[in-house]
C-alpha positions in Angstrom: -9.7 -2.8 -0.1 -5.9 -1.2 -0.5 -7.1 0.9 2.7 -8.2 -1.9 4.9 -4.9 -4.2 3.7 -2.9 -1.1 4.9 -4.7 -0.6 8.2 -4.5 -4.8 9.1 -0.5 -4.1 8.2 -0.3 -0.8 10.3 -1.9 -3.3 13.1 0.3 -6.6 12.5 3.3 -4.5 12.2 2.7 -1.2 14.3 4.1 0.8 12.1 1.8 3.3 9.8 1.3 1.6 6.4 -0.1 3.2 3.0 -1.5 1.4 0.1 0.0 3.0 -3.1 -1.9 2.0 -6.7 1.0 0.6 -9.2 -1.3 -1.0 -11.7 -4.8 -0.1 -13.5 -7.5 -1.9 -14.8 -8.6 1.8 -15.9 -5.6 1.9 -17.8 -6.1 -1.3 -19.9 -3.9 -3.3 -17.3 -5.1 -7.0 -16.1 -5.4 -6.0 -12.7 -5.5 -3.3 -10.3 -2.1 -3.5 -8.1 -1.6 -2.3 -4.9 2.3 -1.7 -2.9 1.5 -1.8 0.9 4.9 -0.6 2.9 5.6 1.8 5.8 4.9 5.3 5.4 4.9 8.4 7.6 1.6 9.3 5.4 -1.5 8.9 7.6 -5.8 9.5 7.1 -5.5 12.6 9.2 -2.5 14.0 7.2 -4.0 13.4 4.1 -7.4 15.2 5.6 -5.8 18.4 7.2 -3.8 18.9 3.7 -7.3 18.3 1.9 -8.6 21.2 3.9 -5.6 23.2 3.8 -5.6 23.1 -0.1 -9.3 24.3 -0.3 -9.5 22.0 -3.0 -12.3 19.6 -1.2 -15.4 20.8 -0.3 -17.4 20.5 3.3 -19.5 18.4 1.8 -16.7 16.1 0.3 -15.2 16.1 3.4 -18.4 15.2 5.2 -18.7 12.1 3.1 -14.9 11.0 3.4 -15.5 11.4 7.5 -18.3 9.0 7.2 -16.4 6.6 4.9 -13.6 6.4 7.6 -16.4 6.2 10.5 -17.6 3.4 9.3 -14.4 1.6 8.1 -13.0 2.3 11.5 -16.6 0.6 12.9 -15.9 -2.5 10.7 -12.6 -3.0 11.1 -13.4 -2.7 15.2 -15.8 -5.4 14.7 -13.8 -7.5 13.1 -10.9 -7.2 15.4 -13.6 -8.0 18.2 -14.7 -11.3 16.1 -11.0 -12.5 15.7 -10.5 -11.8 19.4 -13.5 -13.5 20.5 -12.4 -16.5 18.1 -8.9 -16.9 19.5 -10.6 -17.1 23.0 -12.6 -19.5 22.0 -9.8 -21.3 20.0 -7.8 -21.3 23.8 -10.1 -22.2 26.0 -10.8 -25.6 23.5 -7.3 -26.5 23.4 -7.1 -26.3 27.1 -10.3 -28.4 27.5 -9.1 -30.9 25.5 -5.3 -30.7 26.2 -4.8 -30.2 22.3 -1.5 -28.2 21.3 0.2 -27.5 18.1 3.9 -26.5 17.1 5.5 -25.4 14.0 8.7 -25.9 12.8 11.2 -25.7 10.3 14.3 -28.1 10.9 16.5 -26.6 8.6 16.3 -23.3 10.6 16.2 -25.3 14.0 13.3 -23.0 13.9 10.1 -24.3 17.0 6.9 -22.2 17.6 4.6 -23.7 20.6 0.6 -22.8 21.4 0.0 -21.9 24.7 -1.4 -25.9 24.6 1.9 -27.5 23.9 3.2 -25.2 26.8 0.4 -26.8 29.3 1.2 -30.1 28.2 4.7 -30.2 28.5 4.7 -27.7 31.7 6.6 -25.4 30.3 6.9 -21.6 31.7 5.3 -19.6 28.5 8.8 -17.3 28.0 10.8 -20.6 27.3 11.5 -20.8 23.5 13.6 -23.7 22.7 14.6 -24.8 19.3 13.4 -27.8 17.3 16.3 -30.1 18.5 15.7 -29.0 22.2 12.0 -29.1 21.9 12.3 -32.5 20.9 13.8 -33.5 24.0 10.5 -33.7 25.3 9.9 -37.1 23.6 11.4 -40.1 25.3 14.7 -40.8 23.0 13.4 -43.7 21.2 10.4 -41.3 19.7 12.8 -39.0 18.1 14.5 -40.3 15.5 11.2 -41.7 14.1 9.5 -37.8 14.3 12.6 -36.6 12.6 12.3 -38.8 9.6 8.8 -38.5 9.2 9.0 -34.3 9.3 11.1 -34.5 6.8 9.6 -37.4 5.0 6.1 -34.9 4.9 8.6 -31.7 4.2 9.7 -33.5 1.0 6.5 -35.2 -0.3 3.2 -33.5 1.8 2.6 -36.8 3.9 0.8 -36.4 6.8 2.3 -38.5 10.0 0.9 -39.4 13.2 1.4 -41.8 16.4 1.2 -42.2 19.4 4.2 -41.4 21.7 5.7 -40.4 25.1 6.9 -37.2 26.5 8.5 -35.9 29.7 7.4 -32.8 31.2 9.6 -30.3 32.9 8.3 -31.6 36.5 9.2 -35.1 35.1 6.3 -36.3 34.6 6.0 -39.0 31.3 2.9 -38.8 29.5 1.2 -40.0 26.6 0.6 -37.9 23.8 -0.8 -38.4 20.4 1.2 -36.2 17.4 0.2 -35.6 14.1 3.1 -34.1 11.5 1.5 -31.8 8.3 2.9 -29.6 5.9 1.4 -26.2 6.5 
């Protein structure tokens, strides 16, 4: 399991990862910890320094080159699934003309779909902040959004209405927002 969480941070942040056992159940501790964090160590490092010390066998070797066969076989399945559901996640938003955003308004911090994008006509580089994203809304929609983020920030109450926005070609359109704590 440390190996896998290691090779999902290696991919999130493309840089080589190594899980690195700080706590044992073996040991009599509650729980077996694990420290992921960069590392120049790699699988094929660790293998040619396994052969170099003649301290593995062929046969151990044999059976750690099918173990990584077949986690490298999983773990390409499962980034196929993921892809395949992210498509599938798109394409539905675009059908239905759905779009989510995050935010943090104490950060001025926005983060768009691609389905907010569509819907507001926006060029997909374009990264505004939370107070310039929220020019979008016609004025009188904005103070009312503001208060009821921060009203669900501070107590977890979910907000929605209906509401008008203005697209970058100018065009006003109805939209329905919903506000959650995530």
């Amino acid at each position: 399991l440390a190996g896998k969480m290691a090779g999902y941070c290696t991919k999130l942040f493309g840089a080589n990862c190594w899980a690195e056992q700080t706590a044992f159940i073996a040991k009599g501790e509650p729980c077996d910890e694990f420290l992921v964090k960069p590392s120049p160590r790699s699988i094929e490092k660790e293998i040619e320094e396994l052969l170099a010390s003649d301290e593995a066998t062929r046969a151990d070797m044999a059976v750690a080159l099918q173990k990584l066969k077949k986690e490298i076989s999983e773990r390409t399945r499962a980034e196929e699934t993921q892809k395949e559901r992210a498509l599938f996640l798109k394409e539905t938003q675009k059908i239905a003309r759905l779009g989510g955003w995050k935010a943090n308004p104490h950060t001025d911090y926005l983060e768009w779909t691609d389905g907010v994008y569509d819907i507001v006509e926006a060029r997909r580089g374009y990264k505004p902040g939370l107070s310039e994203g929220l020019t979008f809304f016609l004025p009188e929609y904005v103070p009312v959004i503001r208060e009821n983020v921060a009203k669900c920030l501070a107590t977890g109450e979910l907000f929605s209405m209906e509401c008008q926005v203005t697209t970058t070609t100018g065009k006003k359109l109805w939209t329905f927002t919903a506000v959650g704590a995530v």
